[in-house]
C-alpha positions as CSV (number, residue, x, y, z in Angstrom):
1,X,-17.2,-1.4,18.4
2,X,-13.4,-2.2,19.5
3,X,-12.5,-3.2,15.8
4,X,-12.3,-2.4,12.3
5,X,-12.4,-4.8,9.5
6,X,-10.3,-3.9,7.1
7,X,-10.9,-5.1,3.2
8,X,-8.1,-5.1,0.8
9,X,-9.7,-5.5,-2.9
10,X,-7.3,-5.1,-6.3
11,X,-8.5,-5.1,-9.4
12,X,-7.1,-9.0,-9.5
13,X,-8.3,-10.1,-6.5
14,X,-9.1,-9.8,-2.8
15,X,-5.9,-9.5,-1.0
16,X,-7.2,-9.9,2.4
17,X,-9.8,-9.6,4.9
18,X,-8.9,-9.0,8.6
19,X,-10.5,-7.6,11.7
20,X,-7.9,-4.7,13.8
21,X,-7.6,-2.3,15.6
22,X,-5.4,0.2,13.9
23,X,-4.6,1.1,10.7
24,X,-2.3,3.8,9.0
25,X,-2.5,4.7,5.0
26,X,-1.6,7.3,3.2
27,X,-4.4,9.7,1.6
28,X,-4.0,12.9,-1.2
29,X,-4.6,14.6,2.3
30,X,-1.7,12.8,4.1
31,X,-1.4,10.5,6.0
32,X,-4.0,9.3,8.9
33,X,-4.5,6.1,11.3
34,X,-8.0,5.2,11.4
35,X,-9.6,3.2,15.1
36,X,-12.6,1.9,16.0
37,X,-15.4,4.0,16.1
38,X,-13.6,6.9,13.6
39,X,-16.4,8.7,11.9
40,X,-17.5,7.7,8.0
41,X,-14.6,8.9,5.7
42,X,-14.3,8.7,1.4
43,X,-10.8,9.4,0.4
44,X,-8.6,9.4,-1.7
45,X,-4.8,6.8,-1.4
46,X,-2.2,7.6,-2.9
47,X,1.1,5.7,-3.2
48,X,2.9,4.5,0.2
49,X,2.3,1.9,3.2
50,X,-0.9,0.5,4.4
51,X,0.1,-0.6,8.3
52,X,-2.3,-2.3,10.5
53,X,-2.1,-4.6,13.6
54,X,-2.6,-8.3,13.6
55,X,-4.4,-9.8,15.9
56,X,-1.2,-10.5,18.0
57,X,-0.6,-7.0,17.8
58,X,2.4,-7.3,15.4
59,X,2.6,-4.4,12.8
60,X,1.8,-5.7,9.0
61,X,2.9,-3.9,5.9
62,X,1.2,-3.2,2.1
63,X,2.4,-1.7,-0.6
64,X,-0.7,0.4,-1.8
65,X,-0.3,1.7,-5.6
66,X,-3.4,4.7,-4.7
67,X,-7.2,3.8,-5.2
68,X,-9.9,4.5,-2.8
69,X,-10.7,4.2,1.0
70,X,-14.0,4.0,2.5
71,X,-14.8,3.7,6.5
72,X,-18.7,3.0,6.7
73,X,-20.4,3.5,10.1
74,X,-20.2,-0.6,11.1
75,X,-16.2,-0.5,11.0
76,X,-16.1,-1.6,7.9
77,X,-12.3,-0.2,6.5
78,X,-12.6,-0.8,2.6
79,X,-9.4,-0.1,0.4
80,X,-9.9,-0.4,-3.4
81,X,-6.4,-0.3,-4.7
82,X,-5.0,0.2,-7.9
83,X,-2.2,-2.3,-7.1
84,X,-1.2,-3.5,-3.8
85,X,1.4,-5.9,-2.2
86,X,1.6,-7.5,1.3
87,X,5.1,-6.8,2.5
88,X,5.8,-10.9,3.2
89,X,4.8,-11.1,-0.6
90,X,7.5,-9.1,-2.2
91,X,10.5,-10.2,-4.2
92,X,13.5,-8.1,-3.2
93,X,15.8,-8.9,-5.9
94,X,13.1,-8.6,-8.1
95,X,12.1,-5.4,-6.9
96,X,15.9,-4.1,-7.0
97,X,16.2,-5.9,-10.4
98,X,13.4,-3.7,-11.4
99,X,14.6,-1.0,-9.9
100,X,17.9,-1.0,-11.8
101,X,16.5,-1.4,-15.1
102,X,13.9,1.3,-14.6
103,X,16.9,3.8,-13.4
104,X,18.7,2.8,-16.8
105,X,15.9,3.2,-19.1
106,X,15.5,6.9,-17.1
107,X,18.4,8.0,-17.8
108,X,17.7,8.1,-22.2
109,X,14.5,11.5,-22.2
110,X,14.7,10.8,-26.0
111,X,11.3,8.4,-25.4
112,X,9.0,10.1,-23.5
113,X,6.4,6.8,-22.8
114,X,8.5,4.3,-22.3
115,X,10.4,7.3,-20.2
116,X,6.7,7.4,-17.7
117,X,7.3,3.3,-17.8
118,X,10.2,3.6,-16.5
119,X,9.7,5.9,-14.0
120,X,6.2,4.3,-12.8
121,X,8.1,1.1,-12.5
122,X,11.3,2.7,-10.5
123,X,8.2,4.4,-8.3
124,X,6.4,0.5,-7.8
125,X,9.7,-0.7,-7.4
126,X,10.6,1.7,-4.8
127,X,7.9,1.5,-2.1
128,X,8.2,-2.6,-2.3
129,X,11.6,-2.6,-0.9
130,X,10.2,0.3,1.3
131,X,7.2,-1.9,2.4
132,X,9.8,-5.0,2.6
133,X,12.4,-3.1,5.0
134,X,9.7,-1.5,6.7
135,X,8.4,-5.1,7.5
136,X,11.4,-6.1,8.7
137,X,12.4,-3.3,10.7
138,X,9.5,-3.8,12.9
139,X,9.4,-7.4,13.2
């Protein structure tokens, strides 16, 4: 096999479905590129970029809030995120908007949940713009 398909599932809906031949995540183990013909794996994502090639060989970008990964013996490269974002997808000002608010509400302790809000939100906030530059940067 020369190629992985690669299956992106949220819990709000299949975020896409490609065929590559590369692709970099990061695991609670760190982070590893899976190719064709990489033996089965179960692991576990935590939060940071999915990268993979497109079929012209360009570099794509996802924002993966952690979930599950699962390489099967057919090439089949299933990711069952928690939340995820396709770097094209993101909303900058948004995301900086968010960012900003999150980084005020930190700043008051007093409230300790809407203090983890916040600082889930910063950390969501965060790795879009990360995913976004990212995107960018190597297009």
């Amino acid at each position: 096999m020369n190629k992985l398909t690669l299956d992106i599932v949220t819990q709000e809906k299949r975020l896409l479905t490609v065929e590559t031949r590369r692709v970099t995540v990061e695991t609670s183990e760190g982070e590893i590129t899976l190719l064709p013909d990489h033996i089965p794996l179960l692991t576990r994502l935590t939060e940071g970029l999915l990268r993979y090639e497109d079929n012209e060989g360009k570099e794509q970008v996802i924002a993966i809030f952690g979930g599950f990964l699962e390489l099967n013996n057919r090439g089949v490269l299933s990711i069952l995120a928690d939340s995820a974002a396709r770097a094209e997808d993101i909303d900058e000002a948004r995301a900086i908007k968010a960012q900003e608010e999150a980084k005020i509400k930190l700043v008051d302790r007093s409230r300790e949940a809407e203090f983890a809000i916040a600082e889930a939100s910063m950390r969501k906030a965060a790795l879009e713009l990360k995913a976004a530059k990212y995107s960018k940067k190597s297009n």
